[in-house]
N, C-alpha and C positions, 0 to 999 in steps of 0.2 A: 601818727602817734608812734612813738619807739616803743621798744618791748617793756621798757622800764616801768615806762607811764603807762602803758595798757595794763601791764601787773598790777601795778601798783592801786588801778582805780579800778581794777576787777575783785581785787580785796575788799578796797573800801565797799563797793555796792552791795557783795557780798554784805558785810557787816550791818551796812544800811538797813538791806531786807532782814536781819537778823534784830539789830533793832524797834525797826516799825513792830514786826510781828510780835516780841517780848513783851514792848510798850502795850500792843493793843490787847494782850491776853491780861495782863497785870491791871490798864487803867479800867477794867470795866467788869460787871460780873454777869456771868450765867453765860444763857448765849451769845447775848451782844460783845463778848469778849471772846469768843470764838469769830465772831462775824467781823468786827475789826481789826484782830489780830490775823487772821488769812488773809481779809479781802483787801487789806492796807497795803499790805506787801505787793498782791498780785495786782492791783489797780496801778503801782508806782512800774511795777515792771513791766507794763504796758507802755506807758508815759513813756519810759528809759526806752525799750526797742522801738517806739517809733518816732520819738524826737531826740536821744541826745547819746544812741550806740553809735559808732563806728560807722556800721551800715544801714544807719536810719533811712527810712523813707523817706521822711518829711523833715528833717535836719531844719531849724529856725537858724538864723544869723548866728557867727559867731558868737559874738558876745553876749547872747540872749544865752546862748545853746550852757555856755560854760558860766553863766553866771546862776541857770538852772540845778548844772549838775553840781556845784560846788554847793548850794542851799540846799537843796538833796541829801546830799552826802553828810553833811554839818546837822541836819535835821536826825539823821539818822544817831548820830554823837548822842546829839540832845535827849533820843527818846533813851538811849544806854544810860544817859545821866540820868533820866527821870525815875529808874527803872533801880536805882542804887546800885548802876555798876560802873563807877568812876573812872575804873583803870581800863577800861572797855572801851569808855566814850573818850579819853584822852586819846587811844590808840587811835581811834575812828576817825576822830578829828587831825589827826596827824597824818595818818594814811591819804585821807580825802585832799588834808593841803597840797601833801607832797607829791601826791599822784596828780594831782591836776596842775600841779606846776610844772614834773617832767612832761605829761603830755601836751604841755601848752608847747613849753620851749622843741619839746619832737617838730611838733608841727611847723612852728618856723624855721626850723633847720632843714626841714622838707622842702621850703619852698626856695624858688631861686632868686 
């Protein structure tokens, strides 16, 4: 992965977990929106460090791996849109394509 794409989809994730957690405080009330609103965030970034970082443990097949974090990433857009922040979730959604397409194209420039 180049530095491009690693930035670039370290942002998005960023935004991701910024998403979940806003989505889960907003769609629910009392505690339960405390309980989804943290545990959302932190259950996905478990998922993210042991199936689809960099130096995953357990890395699944390419194509599983990037068709994961890119529905991830998109999911994360979705919860800013649901959440009434448009200009948020456009960005997220842009960030997540454009990062996952330099780090795609890194990686085949990697190989020989």
């Amino acid at each position: 992965m180049n530095r491009a794409g690693g930035a670039t989809v370290f942002l998005a994730e960023l935004g991701m977990y910024v998403g979940f957690a806003w989505w889960g405080l907003a769609a629910y009330q009392g505690a339960m929106s405390w309980i989804v609103g943290i545990g959302l965030p932190v259950a996905i970034m478990a998922i993210w460090a042991v199936f689809l970082s960099p130096r995953a443990p357990m890395p699944p097949p390419e194509p599983a791996q990037l068709a994961v974090r890119i529905g991830l990433l998109l999911l994360g857009a979705a919860a800013l849109w649901a959440v009434g922040m448009p200009i948020l979730a456009i960005a997220q959604a842009v960030l997540a394509i454009v990062g996952t397409a330099l780090s795609l194209r890194g990686r085949r420039a990697d190989r020989p």
